[in-house]
C-alpha positions as CSV (number, residue, x, y, z in Angstrom):
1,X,6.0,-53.9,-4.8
2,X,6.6,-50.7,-7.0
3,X,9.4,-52.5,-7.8
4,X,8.9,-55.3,-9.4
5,X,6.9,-52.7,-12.0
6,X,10.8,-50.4,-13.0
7,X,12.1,-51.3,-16.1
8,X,15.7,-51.5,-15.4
9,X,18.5,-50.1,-16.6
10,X,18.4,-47.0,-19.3
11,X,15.4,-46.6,-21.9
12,X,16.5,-47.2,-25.4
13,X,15.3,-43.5,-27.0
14,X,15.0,-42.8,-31.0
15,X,18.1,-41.7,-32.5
16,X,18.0,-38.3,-34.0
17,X,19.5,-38.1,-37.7
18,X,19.1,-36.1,-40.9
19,X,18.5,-37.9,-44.3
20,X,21.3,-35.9,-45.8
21,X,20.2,-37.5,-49.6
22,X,18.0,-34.6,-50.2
23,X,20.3,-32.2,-49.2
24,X,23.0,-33.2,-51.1
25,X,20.7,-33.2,-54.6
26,X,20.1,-30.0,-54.0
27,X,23.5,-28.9,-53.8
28,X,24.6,-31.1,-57.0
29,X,21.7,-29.4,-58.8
30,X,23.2,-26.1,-58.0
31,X,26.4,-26.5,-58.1
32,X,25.1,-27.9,-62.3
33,X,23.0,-24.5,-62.2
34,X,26.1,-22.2,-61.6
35,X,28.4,-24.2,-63.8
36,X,26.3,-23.4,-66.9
37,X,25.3,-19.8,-66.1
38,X,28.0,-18.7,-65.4
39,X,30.1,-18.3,-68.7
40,X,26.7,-16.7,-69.9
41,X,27.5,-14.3,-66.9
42,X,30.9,-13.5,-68.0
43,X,30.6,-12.9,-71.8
44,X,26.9,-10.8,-71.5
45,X,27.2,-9.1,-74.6
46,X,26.3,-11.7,-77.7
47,X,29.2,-11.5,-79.8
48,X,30.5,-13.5,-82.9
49,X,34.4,-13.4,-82.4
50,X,37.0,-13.6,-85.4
51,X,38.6,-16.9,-85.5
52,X,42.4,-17.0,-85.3
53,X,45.4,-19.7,-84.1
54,X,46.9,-17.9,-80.7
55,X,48.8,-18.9,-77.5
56,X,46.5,-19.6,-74.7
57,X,46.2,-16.6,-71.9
58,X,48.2,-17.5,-68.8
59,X,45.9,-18.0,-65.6
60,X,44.1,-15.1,-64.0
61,X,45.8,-13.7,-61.8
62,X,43.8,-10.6,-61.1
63,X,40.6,-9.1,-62.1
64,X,40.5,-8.7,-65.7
65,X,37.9,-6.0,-67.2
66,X,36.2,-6.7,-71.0
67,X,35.2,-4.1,-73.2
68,X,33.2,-5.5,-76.2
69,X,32.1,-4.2,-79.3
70,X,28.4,-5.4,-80.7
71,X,27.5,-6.0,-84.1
72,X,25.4,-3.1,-83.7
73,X,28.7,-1.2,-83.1
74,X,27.6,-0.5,-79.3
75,X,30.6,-0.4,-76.8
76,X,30.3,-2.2,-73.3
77,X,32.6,-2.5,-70.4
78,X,32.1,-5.4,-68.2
79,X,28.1,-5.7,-69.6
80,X,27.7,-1.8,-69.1
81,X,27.0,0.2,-71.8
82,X,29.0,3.2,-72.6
83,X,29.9,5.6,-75.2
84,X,33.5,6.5,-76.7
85,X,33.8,9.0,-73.9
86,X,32.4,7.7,-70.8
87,X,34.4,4.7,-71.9
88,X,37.9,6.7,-71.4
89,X,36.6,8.1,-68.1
90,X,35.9,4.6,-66.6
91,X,39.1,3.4,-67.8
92,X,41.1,6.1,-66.7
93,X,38.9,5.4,-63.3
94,X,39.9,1.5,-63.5
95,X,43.9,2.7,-64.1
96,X,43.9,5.3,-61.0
97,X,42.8,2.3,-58.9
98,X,45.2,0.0,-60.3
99,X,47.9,1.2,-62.7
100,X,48.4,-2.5,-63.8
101,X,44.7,-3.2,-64.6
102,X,44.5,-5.9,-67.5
103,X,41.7,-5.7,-70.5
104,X,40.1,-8.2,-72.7
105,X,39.1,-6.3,-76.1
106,X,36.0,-8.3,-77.5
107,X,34.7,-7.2,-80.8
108,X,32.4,-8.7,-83.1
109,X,33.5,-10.1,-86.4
110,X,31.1,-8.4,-88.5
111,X,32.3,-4.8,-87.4
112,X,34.9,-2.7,-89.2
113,X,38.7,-3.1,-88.2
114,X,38.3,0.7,-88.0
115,X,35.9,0.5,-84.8
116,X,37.6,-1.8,-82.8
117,X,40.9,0.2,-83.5
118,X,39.3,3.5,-82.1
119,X,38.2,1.2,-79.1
120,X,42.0,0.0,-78.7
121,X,43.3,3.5,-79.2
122,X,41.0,4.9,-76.7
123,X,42.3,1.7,-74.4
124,X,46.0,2.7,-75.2
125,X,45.1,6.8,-74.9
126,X,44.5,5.4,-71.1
127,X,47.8,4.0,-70.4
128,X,46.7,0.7,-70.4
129,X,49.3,-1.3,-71.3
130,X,48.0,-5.3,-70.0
131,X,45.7,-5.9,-72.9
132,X,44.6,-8.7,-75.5
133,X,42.3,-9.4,-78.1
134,X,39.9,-11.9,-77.7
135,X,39.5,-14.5,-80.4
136,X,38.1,-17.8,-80.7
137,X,39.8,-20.7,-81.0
138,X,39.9,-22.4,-84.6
């Protein structure tokens, strides 16, 4: 009699899944967030550069270090802020580690040839020889 009362054969049981749709908004929204912080990350010191016609840069190929020059005349390498001599040092600490290290120069428009020339001096004094200005594009 207990018999007749067995279901037969296998229960049917709930499937286990993951509504993946939530996930995958999440990621697009990062994936948005980092696309548009992330030049802000690059360039951190407000600058407005000179305008001028030249030859695109050719892909990076290496890690490429920025010293910038303020309207306020400050000096920055990479977003730190240093002054004409701890500048050299750094550089001369970037060159020990790789004699082929390449530098952006950034300097603002409104600043006097005279400082961003001490600043690529200072570059050259460090045997820097990879090294462009940056402009933007007209």
């Amino acid at each position: 009699m207990r018999s007749r009362f067995r279901k037969r054969g296998r229960q049917v049981r709930p499937a286990a899944t993951i509504d993946m749709t939530s996930l995958i908004d999440l990621t697009f929204l990062l994936l948005v967030t980092f696309i548009i912080t992330l030049p802000a990350m690059e360039m951190g010191v407000s600058l407005v550069l000179p305008k001028a016609k030249a030859e695109a840069l050719p892909p990076k190929e290496q890690t490429t270090h920025t010293v910038s020059v303020d309207k306020d005349g400050a000096i920055f390498l990479d977003g730190r802020r240093h002054t004409p001599e701890s500048l050299e040092k750094e550089l001369l600490a970037l060159v020990a580690a790789d004699p082929d290290v390449p530098v952006l120069v950034r300097g603002d428009e409104n600043r006097p040839y005279g400082e961003i020339a001490k600043v690529v001096a200072a570059i050259h004094r460090c045997r820097i020889h990879r090294m462009s200005i940056v402009t933007q594009a007209e």
